[in-house]
C-alpha positions in Angstrom: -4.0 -3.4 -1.4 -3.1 -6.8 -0.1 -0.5 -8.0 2.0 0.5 -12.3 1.9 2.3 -13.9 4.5 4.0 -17.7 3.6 2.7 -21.0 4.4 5.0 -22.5 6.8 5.1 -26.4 8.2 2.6 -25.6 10.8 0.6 -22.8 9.3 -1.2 -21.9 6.5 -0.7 -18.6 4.7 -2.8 -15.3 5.5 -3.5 -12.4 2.9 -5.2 -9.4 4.3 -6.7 -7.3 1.7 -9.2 -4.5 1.5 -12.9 -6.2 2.0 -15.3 -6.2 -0.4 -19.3 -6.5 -1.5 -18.4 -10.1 -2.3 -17.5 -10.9 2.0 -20.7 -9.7 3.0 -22.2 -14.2 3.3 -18.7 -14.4 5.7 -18.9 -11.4 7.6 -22.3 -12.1 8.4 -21.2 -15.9 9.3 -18.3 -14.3 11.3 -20.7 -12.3 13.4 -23.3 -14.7 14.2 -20.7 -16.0 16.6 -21.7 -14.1 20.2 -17.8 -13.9 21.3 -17.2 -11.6 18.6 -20.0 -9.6 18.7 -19.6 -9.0 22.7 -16.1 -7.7 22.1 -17.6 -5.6 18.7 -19.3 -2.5 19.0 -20.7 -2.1 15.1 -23.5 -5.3 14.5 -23.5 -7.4 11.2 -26.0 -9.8 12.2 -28.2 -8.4 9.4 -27.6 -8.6 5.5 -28.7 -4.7 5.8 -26.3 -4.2 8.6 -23.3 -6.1 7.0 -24.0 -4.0 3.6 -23.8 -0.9 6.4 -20.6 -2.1 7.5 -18.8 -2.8 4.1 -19.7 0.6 3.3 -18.3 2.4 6.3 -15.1 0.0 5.9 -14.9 1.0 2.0 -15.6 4.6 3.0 -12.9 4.9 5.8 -10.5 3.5 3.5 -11.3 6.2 0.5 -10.9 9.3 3.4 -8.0 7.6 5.3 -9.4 7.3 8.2 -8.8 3.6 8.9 -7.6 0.6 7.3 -9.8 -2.4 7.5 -8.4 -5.8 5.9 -10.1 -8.9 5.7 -7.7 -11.6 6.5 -8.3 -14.8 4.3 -6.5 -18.0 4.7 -5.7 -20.3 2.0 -7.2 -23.4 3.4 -7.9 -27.1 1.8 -11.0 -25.9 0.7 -10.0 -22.7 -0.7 -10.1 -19.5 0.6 -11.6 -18.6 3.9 -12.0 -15.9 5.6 -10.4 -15.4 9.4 -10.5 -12.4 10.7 -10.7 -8.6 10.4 -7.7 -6.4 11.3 -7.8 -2.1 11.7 -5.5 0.2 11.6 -6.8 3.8 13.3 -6.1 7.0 13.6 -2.7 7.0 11.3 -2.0 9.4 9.3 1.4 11.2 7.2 2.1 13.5 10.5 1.1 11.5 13.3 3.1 9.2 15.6 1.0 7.4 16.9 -2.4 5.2 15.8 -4.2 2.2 16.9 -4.7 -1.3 15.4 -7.7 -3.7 16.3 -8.7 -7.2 15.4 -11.4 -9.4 15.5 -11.2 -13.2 14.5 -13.9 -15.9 13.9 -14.7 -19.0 15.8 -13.9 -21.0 13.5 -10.5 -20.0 13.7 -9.6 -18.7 16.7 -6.6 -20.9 19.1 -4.4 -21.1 15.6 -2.2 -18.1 16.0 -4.5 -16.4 13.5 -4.7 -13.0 15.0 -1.2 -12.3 16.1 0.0 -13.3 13.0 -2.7 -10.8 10.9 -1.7 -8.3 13.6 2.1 -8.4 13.4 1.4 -8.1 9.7 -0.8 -5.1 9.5 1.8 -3.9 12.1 4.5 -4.3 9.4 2.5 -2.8 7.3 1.9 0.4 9.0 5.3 1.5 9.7 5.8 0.5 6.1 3.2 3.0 4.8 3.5 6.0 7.5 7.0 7.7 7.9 5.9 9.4 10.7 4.5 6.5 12.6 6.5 5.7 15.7 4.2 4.0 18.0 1.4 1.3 17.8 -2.0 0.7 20.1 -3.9 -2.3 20.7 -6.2 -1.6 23.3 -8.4 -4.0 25.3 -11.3 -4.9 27.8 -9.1 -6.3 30.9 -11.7 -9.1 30.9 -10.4 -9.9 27.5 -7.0 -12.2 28.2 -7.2 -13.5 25.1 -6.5 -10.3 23.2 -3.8 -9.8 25.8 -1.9 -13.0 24.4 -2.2 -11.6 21.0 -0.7 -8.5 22.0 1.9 -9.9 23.5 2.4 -12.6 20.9 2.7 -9.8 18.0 5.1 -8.0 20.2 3.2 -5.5 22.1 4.5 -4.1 25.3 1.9 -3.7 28.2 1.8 -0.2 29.1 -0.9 1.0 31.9 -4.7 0.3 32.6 -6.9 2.9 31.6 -10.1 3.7 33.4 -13.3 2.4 31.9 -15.1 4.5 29.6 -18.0 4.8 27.2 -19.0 2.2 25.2 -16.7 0.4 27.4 -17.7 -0.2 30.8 -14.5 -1.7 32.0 -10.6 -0.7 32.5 -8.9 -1.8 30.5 -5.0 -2.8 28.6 -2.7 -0.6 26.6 -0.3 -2.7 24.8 2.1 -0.8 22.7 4.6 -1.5 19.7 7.5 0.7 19.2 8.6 1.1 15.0 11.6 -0.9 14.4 
């Protein structure tokens, strides 16, 4: 499964495809970066951890239960990887599921994230016939994935009260199927 965006003037272009044993060196890269992790709740700061995390990634895809894509962009010195975005919780009868995203340092501040997340967005409406709503959910501490929420479209929607693993309130931003 991949999905490409275009190169534009001002921005390279993104391909989000299913990871693989062969991202395990970036993923772990990605995650050495304390930002991320903070905002993470499964570690890959380990090469046994990472292997752990392809895995469960790999496996969720096989039993539908999420969509992970590694989002790669096609940079001067070939192909890098970005970010990670999720899509949770969908399925052939529901309405509703969630997406996530993570992106790495070295990338962040380039309109990476709601770019991978409008396409995965795209993506999921494409793929589920019943699908009429979209989550991103946040930490309120967290304004920057607010801006990607409301950069890939997202509507603001209510707080909702802290809870476990998440000891804050926080955001739900919602996207409506076209």
């Amino acid at each position: 499964m991949v999905i490409e965006s275009r190169a534009s003037a001002t921005s390279p272009a993104l391909v989000l495809r299913r990871w693989c044993a062969d991202d395990l060196d970036a993923l772990l890269a990605a995650y050495r970066d304390p930002v991320l992790r903070r905002w993470t709740r499964v570690p890959a700061t380990t090469a046994a951890e990472g292997r752990r995390w392809l895995d469960r990634v790999r496996d969720d895809w096989d039993d539908g239960s999420r969509y992970s894509f590694a989002v790669i962009e096609d940079g001067v010195d070939g192909p890098r990887l970005v970010a990670n975005v999720v899509l949770k919780g969908a399925a052939p009868d529901r309405p509703a599921a969630e997406v996530g995203y993570w992106t790495a340092s070295w990338a962040r501040g380039r309109g990476i994230a709601p770019r991978a997340v409008t396409m995965l967005s795209r993506w999921a409406f494409d793929r589920f016939e019943a699908l009429e709503r979209l989550d991103l959910l946040h930490q309120v501490d967290n304004v920057a994935s607010c801006r990607v929420a409301q950069k890939s479209g997202y509507l603001f929607q209510e707080v909702l009260p802290a809870r476990p693993p998440f000891p804050l309130d926080g955001h739900r931003h919602t996207l409506t199927a076209p």
